[in-house]
DOTORKOL-652734 format. One line per 4 residues: number of its first residue (from 1); for each residue x, y, z of C-alpha. Coordinates in nm, 2 decimals, decimal comma. Example, Ala and Ser with C-alpha at 12.3 -4.5 7.8 and 13.67 -1.06 7.14 Angstrom:
! DOTORKOL-652734
1) 1,23 -0,45 0,78  1,37 -0,11 0,71;
//
This chain:
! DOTORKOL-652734
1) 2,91 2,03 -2,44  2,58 1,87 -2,37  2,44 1,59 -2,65  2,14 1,75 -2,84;
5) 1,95 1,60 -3,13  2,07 1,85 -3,39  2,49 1,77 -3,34  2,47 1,40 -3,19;
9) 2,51 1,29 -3,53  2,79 1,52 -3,65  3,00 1,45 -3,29  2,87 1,09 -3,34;
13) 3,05 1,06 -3,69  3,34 1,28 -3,61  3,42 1,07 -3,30  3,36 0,70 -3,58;
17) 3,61 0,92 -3,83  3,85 0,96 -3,57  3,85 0,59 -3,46  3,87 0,45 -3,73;
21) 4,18 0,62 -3,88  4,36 0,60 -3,56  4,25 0,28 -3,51  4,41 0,20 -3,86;
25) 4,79 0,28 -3,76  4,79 0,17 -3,42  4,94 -0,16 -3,43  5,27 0,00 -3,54;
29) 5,32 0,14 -3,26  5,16 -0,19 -3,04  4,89 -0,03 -2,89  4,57 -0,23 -2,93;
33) 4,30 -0,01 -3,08  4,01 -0,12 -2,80  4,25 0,14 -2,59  4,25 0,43 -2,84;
37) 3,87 0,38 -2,86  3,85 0,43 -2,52  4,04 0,75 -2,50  3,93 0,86 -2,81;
41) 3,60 0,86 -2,56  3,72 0,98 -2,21  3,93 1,29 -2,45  3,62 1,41 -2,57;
45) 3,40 1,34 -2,24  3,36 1,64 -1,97  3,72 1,57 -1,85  3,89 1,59 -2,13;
49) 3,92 1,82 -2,43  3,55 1,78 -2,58  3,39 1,86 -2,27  3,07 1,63 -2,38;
53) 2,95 1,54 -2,07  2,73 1,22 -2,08  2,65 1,03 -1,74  2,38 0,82 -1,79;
57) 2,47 0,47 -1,70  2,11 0,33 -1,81  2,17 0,45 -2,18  2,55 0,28 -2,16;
61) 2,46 -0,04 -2,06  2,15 -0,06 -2,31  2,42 0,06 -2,58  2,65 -0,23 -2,42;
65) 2,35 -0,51 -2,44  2,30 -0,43 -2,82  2,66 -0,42 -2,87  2,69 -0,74 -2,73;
69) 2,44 -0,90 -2,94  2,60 -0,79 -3,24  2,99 -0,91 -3,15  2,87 -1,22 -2,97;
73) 2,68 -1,32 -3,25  2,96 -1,24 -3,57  3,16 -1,41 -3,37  2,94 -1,72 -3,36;
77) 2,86 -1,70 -3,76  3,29 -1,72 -3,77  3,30 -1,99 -3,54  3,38 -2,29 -3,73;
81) 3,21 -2,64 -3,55  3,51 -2,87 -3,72  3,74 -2,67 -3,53  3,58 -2,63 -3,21;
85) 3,46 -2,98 -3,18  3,79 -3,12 -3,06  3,83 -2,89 -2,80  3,43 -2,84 -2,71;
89) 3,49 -2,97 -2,33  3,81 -2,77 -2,33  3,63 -2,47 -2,40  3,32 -2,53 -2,20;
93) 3,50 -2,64 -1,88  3,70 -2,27 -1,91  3,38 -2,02 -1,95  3,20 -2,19 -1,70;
97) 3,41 -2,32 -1,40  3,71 -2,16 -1,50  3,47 -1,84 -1,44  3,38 -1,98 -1,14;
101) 3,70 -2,01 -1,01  3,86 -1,68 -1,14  3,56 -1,48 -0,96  3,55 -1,67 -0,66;
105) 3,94 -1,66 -0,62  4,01 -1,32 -0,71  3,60 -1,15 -0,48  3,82 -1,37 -0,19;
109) 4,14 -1,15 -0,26  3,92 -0,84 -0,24  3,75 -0,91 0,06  4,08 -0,92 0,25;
113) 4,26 -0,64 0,07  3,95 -0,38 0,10  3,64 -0,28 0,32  3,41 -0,48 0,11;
117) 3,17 -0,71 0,20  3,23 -1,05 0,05  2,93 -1,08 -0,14  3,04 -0,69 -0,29;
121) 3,42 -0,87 -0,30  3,24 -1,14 -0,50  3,05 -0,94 -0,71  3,33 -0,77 -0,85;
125) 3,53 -1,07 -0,91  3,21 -1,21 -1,09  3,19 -0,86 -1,32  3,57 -0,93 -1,43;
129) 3,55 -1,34 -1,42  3,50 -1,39 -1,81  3,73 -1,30 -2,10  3,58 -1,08 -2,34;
133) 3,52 -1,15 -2,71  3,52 -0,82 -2,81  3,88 -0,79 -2,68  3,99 -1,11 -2,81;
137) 3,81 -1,16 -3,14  3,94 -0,82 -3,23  4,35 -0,85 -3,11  4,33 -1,22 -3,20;
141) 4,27 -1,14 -3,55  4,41 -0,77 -3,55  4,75 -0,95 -3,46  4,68 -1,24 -3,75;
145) 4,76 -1,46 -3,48  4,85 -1,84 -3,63  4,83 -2,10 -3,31  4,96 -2,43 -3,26;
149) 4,71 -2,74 -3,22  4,38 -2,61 -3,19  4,47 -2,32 -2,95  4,31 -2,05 -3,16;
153) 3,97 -2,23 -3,15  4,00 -2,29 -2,77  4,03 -1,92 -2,70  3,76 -1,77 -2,98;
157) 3,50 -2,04 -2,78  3,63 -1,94 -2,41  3,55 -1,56 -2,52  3,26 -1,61 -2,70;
161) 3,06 -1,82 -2,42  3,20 -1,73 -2,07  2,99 -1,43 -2,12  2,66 -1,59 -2,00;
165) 2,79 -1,72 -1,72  3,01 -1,44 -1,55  2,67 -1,23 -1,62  2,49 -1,52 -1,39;
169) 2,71 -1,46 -1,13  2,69 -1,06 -1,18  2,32 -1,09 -1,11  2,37 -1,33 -0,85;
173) 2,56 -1,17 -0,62  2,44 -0,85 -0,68  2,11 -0,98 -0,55  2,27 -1,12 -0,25;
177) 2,40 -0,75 -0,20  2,06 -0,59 -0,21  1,90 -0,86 -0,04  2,10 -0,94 0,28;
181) 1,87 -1,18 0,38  1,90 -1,48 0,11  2,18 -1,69 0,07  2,46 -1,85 -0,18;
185) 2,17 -2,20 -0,22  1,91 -1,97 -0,31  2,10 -1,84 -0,67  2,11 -2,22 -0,78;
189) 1,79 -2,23 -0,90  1,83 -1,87 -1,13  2,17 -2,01 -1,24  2,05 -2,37 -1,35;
193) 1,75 -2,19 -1,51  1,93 -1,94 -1,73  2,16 -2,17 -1,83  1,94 -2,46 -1,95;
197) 1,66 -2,19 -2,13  1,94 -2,03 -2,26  2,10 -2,32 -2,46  1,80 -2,47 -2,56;
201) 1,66 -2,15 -2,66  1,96 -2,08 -2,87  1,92 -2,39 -3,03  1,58 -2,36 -3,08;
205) 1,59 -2,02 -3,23  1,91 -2,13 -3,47  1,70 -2,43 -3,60  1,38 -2,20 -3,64;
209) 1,60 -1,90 -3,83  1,78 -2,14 -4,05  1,42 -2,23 -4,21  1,32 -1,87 -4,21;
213) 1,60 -1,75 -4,41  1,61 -2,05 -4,62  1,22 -2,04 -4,67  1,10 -1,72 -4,72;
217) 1,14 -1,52 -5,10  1,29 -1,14 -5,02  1,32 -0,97 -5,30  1,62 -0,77 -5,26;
221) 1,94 -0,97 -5,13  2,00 -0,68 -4,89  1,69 -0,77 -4,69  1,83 -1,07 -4,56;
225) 2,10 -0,93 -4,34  1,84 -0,70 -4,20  1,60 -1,04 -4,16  1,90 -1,18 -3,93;
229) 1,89 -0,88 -3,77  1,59 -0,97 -3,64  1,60 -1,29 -3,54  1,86 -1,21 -3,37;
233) 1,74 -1,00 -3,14  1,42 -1,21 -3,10  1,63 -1,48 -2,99  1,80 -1,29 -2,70;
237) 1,49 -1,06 -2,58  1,28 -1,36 -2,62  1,53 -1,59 -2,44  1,58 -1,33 -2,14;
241) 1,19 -1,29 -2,14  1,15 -1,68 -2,04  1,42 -1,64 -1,77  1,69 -1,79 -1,99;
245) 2,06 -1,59 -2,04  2,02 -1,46 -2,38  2,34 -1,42 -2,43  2,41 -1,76 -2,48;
249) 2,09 -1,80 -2,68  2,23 -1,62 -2,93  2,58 -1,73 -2,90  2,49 -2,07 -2,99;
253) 2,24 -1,97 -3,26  2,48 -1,79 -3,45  2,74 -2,07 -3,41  2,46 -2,30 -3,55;
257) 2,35 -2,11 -3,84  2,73 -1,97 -3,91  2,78 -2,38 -4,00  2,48 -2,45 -4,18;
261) 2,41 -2,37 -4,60  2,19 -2,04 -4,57  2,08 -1,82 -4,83  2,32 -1,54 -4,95;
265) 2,55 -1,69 -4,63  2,85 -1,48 -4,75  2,65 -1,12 -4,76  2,55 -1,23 -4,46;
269) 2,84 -1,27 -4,29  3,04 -0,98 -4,46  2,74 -0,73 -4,32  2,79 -0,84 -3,96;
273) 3,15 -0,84 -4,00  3,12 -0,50 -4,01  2,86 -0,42 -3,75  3,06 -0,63 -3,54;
277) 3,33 -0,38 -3,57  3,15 -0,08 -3,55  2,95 -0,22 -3,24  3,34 -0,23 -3,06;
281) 3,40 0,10 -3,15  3,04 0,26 -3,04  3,07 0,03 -2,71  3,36 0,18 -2,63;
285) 3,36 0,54 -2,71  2,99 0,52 -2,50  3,22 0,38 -2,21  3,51 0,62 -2,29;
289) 3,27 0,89 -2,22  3,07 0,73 -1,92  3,41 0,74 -1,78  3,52 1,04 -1,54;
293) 3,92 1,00 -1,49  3,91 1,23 -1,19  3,72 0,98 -1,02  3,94 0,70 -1,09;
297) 4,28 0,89 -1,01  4,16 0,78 -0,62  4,18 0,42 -0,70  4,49 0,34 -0,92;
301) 4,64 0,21 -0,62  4,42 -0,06 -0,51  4,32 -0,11 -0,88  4,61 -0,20 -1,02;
305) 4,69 -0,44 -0,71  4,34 -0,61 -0,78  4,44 -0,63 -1,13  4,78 -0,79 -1,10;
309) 4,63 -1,08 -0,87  4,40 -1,11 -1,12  4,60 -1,13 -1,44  4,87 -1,35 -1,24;
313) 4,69 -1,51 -1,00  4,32 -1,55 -1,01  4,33 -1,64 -1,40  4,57 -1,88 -1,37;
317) 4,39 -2,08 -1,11  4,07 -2,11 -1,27  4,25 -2,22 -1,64  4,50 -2,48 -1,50;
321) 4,21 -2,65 -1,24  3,96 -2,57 -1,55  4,23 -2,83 -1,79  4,35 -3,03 -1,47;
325) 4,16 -3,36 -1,64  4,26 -3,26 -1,99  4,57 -3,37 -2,17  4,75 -3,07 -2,28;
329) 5,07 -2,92 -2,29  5,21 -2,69 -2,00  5,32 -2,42 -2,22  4,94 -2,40 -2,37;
333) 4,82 -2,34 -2,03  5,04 -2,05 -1,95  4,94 -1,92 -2,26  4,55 -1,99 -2,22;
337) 4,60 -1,79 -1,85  4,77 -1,51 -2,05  4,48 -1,45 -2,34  4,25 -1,37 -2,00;
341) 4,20 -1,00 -2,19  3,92 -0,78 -2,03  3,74 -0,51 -2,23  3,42 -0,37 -2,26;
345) 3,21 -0,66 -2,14  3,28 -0,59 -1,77  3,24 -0,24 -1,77  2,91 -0,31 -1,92;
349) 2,81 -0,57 -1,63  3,01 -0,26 -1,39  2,69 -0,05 -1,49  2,47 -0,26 -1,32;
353) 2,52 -0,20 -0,96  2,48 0,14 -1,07  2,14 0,11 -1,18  2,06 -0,04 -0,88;
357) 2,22 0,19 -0,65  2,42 -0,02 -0,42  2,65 0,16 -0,18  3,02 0,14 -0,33;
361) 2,87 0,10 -0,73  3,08 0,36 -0,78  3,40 0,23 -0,60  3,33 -0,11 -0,84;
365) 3,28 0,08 -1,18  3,66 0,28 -1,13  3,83 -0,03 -0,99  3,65 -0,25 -1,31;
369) 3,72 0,01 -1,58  4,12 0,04 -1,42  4,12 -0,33 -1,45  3,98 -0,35 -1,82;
373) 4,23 -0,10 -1,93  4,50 -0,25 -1,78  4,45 -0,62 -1,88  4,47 -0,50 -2,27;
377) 4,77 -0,28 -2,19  4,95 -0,56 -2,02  4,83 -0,84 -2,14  4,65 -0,76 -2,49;
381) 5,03 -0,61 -2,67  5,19 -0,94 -2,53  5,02 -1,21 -2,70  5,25 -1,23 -2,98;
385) 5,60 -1,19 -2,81  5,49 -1,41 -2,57  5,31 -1,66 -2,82  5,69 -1,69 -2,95;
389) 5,79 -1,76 -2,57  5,64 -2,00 -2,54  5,64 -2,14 -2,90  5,28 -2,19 -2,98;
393) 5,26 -2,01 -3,22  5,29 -2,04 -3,63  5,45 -1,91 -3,91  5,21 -1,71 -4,07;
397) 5,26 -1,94 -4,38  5,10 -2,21 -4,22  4,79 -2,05 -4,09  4,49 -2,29 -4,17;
401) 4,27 -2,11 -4,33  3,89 -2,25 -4,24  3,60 -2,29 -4,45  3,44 -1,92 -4,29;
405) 3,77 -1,78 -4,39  3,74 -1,91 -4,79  3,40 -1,78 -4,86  3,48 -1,45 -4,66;
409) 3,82 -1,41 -4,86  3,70 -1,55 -5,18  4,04 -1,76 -5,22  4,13 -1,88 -5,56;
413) 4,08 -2,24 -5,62  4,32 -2,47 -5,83  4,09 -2,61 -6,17  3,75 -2,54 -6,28;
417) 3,49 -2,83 -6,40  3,19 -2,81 -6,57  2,88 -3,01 -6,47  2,59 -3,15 -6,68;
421) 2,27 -3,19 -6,47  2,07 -3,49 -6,62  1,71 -3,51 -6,59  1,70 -3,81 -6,32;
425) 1,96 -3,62 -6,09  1,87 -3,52 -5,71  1,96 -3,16 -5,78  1,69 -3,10 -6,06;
429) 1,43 -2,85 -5,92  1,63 -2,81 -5,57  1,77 -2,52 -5,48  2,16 -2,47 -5,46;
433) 2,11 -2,42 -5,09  1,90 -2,76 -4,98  2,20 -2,95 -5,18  2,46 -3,10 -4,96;
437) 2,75 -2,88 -5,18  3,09 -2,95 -5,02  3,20 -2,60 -4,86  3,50 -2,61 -5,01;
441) 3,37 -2,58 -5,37  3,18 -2,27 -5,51  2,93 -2,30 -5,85  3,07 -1,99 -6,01;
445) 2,84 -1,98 -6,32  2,51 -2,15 -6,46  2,47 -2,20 -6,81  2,07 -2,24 -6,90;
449) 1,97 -2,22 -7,25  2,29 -2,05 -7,40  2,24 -1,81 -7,12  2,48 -1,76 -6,81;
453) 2,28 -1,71 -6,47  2,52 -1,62 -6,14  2,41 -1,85 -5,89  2,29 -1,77 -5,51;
457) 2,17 -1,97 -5,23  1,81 -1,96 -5,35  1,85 -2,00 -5,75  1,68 -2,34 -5,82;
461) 1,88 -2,61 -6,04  1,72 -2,73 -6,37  1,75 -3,02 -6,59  2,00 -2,96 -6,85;
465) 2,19 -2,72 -6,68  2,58 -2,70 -6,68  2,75 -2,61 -6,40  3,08 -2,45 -6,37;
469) 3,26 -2,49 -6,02  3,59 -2,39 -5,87  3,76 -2,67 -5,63  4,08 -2,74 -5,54;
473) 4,10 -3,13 -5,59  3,97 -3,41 -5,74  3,83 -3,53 -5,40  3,60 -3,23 -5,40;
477) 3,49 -3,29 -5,74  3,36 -3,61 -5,63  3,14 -3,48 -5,36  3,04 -3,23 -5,58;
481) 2,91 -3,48 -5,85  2,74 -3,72 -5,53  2,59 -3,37 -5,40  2,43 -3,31 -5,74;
485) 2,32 -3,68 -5,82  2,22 -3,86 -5,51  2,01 -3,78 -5,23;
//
């Protein structure tokens, strides 16, 4: 069946339909549901029973990029900075020389196991050096996985920024490949580059959005989503345009705004929850279908030996030399080696040498999409058996719930106080959103004039106003009262 513009939608929606309710009952059986996405895709591609045949690597990888954008940055806005801050250097050591290590380990392995040249060997250990979020936001959270000592937030901020830099080393090496002539000293210069534009342009954009959003008047409380939208997207195309990685731009953008008070915060976050969701399954039916089995059937052999030395080898080295200098517990080790899922984020970088024709770009894309599928086979319906194993893991009773996790599941608080605002207090003519609120505590009703107003982000305080506000302790009610009063 070839794509036209007239059943695109209804294959399109039948294809989300079908995801979506297999997607729902898969973890019964243990089967993670990136997987059934992906043969939900190769089934109805030309190989299998749908017979859609789509092989257009340029439209994949744009569909990847934007997909990208979307689950790298909800899964920013849901990272929590309390949590990550203990285990920052943890967590920036492993997605950038952990990376490092893992590629350069496992393109050695490949160079003396295939044909390949070592800087091809290379770059296909650099496609597959970095977990991916997609895979690990979405079985992490599938599973409800609770995890000792601040192993939950090590993994989430591996995932969510070894991206930029296994992407670094994709383009890299893949110019070394076209370009026989350079060598390994003359990448330093790109690498530094994209790295340093691409943190302080994430910064720079997170501070810039935070006043947008907070500062300009939309009427409609839907528009804002949409606004973030926007400035998302600004902040990777205009971060990439300046020779930074935009996908760390955006990365730490979103972690910055996901911890600051923004207007209508929780719509905000509930919206891209979504997208973030149907961005995996889009990414990976578009892959499912770039996929032609036939042509992978060759290279099972060597693809699974590739992967193995990967998932029990190559990963391993780059986590335990990552956390050599870091106090930390053997078991947690084994287990960081073991969360090493690969998804959709190196087939994406796989489409690459495609585009730019390099001799074995085909060879690379099978043995990349074999090693994907395998990793979240293997690796992706262990993680709680072997989270038991090892015993880091939780009773699900004792899973901390964070402050992204309260205003997303709108958890019942414990006592309810009412608040006078006096004429002289701080809060008088400032919005609910410039206040230093505590996080924890939510100002569930206004009452202004015998009326009741329900409060957002933007809804200004007034003199005489009572507040009514949901908190758990008597130690939040205390900040809450300081919030309102004092500067």
């Amino acid at each position: 069946m070839q794509l036209t513009i007239e059943n695109i939608l209804l294959v399109g929606s039948l294809l989300l339909l079908i995801s979506v309710v297999v997607g729902k009952t898969s973890y019964k059986f243990g089967v993670p549901t990136l997987i059934l996405f992906l043969a939900i895709g190769m089934l109805a591609g030309s190989d299998g029973i749908g017979g859609i045949r789509f092989d257009n690597p340029k439209i994949a990888q744009l569909i990847g990029i934007v997909s990208l954008n979307f689950i790298l940055f909800s899964g920013g806005l849901d990272t929590n900075w309390s949590s990550i801050k203990p285990v920052l250097r943890e967590g920036i050591m492993l997605s950038t020389l952990g990376v490092l290590l893992t590629a350069v380990s496992l393109g050695t392995f490949v160079f003396y196991v295939t044909d390949f040249t070592i800087y091809e060997s290379l770059l296909l250990g650099s496609i597959v050096s970095s977990t991916d979020a997609a895979a690990v936001f979405s079985i992490l959270r599938s599973k409800n996985l609770a995890l000792k000592t601040n192993l939950r937030p090590t993994l989430e901020l591996e995932s969510g920024s070894n991206d930029p830099m296994a992407y670094v080393l994709t383009i890299a090496f893949l110019t070394l490949v076209i370009n026989q002539d350079q060598d390994l000293v003359s990448i330093i210069p790109m690498f530094l580059q994209q790295m340093i534009v691409g943190t302080a342009g994430g910064f720079g954009f997170g501070v810039a959005s935070k006043f947008i959003i907070n500062r300009i008047k939309l009427d409609f409380e839907g528009l804002y989503p949409v606004l973030v939208i926007a400035l998302m997207f600004m902040t990777f195309s205009a971060t990439d345009f300046v020779g930074g990685n935009g996908f760390l731009a955006i990365y730490i953008c979103a972690v910055y705004l996901g911890n600051q008070d923004i207007i209508h915060k929780k719509t905000i976050l509930k919206m891209f929850d979504g997208l973030a969701w149907l961005m995996q399954i889009v990414l990976f039916l578009t892959l499912g279908l770039l996929v032609f089995p036939s042509q992978i059937v060759p290279y099972i052999g060597i693809g699974m030996l590739i992967s193995l030395f990967l998932i029990f080898i190559a990963r391993p080295v780059g986590v335990f030399i990552s956390l050599v200098f870091f106090k930390m517990k053997l078991r947690r080790r084994f287990y960081i080696s073991w969360v090493g899922l690969r998804g959709a984020v190196p087939i994406v970088f796989a489409t690459y040498p495609l585009l730019a024709g390099i001799e074995k770009a085909n060879i690379i894309f099978s043995i990349v999409f074999f090693i994907s599928v395998t990793s979240i086979l293997i690796q992706g319906t262990t993680l709680s058996i072997l989270a038991k194993w090892l015993n880091v893991g939780l009773p699900e009773k004792s899973k901390i719930i964070n402050e992204v996790d309260q205003l997303l599941l709108e958890l019942p608080k414990s006592s309810l106080q009412e608040f006078s605002i006096s004429p002289d207090f701080f809060a008088v003519n400032k919005r609910i959103v410039d206040l230093n609120f505590p996080r924890s505590a939510f100002i569930i009703m206004i009452k202004r004039d015998n009326q009741f107003i329900r409060p957002g982000g933007s809804t200004e305080i007034k003199a005489g106003d009572t507040l009514m506000v949901l908190a758990d302790d008597q130690q939040e009610y205390i900040k809450v009262h300081e919030s309102l009063k004092y500067k």
